[in-house]
N, C-alpha and C positions, 0 to 999 in steps of 0.2 A: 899348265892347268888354267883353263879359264881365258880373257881376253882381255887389256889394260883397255880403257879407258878417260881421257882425256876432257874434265870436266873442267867450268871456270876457275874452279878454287884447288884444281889438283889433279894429280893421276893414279887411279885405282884400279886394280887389277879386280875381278869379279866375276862370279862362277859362272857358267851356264847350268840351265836348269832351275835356276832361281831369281829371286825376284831383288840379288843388291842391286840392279843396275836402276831399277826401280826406287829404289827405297836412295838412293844416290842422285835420284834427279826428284824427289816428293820434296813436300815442306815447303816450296819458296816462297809461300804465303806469309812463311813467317823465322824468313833470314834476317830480316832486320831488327828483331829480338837478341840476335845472338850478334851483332855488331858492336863487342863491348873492348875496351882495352885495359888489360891489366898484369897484373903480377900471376896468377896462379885461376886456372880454368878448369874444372873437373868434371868429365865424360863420363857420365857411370850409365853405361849403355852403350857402350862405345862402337858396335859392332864391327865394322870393317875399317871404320878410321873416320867418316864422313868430317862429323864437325870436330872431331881433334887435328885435323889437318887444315881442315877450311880456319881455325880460329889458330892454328900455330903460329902465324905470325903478329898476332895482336898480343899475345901472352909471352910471358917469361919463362911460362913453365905449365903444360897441359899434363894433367891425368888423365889416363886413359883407361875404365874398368870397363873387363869384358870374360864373364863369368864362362859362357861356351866356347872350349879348346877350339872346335873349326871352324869360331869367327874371330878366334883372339891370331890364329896363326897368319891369316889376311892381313887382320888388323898389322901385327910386328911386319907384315912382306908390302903394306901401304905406307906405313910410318918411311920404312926403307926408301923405299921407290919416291916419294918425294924430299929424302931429304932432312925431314920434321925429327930435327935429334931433339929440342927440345919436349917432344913429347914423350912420355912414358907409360909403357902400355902397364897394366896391373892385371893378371888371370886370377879374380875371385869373384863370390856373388856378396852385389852387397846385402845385409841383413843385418839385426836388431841386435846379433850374436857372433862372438867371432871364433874362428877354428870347428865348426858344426860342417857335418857332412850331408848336403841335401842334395834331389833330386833336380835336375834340370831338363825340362820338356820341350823337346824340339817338334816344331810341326813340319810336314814336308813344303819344302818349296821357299817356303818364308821361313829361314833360319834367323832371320834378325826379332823372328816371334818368341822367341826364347824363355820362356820363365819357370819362376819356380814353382807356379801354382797352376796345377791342371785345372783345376777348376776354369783358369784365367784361357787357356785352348780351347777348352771345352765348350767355355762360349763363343770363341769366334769361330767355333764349328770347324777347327782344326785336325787336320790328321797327324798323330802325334808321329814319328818315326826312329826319333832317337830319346832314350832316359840316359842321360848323363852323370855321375858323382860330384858332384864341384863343393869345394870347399869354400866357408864363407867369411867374411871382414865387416868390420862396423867400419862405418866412415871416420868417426873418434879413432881408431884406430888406425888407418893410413894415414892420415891426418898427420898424426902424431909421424909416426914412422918417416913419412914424406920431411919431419919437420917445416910443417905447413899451418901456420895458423888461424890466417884470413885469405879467405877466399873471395876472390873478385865476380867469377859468374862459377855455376852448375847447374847441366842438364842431370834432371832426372828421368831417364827412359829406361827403363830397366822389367816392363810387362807384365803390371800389378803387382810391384813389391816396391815400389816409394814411399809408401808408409812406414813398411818396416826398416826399410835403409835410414828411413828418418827418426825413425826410436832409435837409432846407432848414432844419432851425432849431439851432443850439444853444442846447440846452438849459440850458446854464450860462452862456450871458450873458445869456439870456431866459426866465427861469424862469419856467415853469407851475405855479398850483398844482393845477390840476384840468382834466382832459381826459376827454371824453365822444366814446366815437369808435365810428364803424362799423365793425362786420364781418361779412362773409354764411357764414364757414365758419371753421372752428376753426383749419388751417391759417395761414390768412390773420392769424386773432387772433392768435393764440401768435407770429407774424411780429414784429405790430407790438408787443405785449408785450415781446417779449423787447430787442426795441429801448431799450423806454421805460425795462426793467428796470433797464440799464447807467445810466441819468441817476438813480438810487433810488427808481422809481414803485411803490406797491404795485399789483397790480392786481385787479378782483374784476367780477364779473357785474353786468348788470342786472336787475330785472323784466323786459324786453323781448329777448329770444332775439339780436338784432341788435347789442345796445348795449354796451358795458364800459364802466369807469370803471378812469380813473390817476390815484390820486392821492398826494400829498407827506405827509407829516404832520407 
């Protein structure tokens, strides 16, 4: 099913009819954000494998969360194909609450558009095609479970639920030192900003109109 593909940083298998092979060659604007080396990397958005495979070999140990079942089953058949034992794939959504059963809105075409709030589709003028059940995790919570308790980098890409993933962590018993996180509109940024503000993140743009970075110094 599908066709592998042969990128700089890996080989990914990738459906047709949709837009991974896209979404596997987007961002370059802003790989060198994610050129960090450490003990422990967290993927919370992980869809097919992208940057948990591209960053496997700078880290000790990647998480990999990926809330929708058929792009978590990708994700476990890229991890494979390259190799990347040290990452571990996680099937939950992340959120403020753990063990809650929510909806997950797939739009057609763009599966890695994933979220849990229709509202978040609705605006990019998506056609929904699949509601999914997915169970959900606070970050505190895998965290702990991973026995993990500082974190070197994490993306948050996860399609307008970074805020609420981020009322699931404390940040002073799990300290981050570097967070790369989505946002489609200013509002939204300046939301999770001023969240991160209160833990002492500095925060500043990316290259990529969509992206920020928090980081500790």
């Amino acid at each position: 099913m599908g066709r592998v593909y042969r990128m700089p940083y890996g080989c990914f298998r990738v459906r047709l009819g949709t837009n991974d092979l896209w979404i596997l060659r987007s961002e370059q604007e802003i790989y060198e954000e994610f050129m960090v080396d450490g003990d422990v990397f967290v993927d919370a958005g992980a869809h097919i494998g992208k940057y948990s495979i591209m960053l496997s070999p700078r880290f000790k140990k990647v998480i990999a969360v990926e809330a929708n079942p058929i792009n978590f089953q990708m994700l476990v058949e890229n991890i494979q194909l390259n190799h990347a034992y040290n990452v571990k794939p996680i099937q939950r959504a992340l959120w403020y609450e753990d063990d809650k059963t929510l909806e997950l809105f797939t739009p057609e075409v763009n599966f890695g558009g994933a979220s849990l709030k229709r509202e978040f589709i609705e605006m990019q003028r998506w056609s929904i095609i699949y509601r999914i059940q997915v169970r959900t995790i606070t970050l505190n919570t895998l965290l702990e479970r991973e026995d993990v308790r500082y974190v070197d980098l994490m993306k948050l890409d996860i399609e307008g639920a970074e805020y609420e993933a981020l009322q699931g962590l404390n940040l002073d018993k799990h300290p981050v030192k570097k967070i790369i996180y989505e946002a489609f509109n200013q509002e939204y940024c300046d939301k999770v900003a001023s969240h991160l503000r209160k833990f002492g993140y500095e925060i500043r743009p990316t290259k990529h109109p969509n992206y920020w970075v928090a980081e500790k110094s």
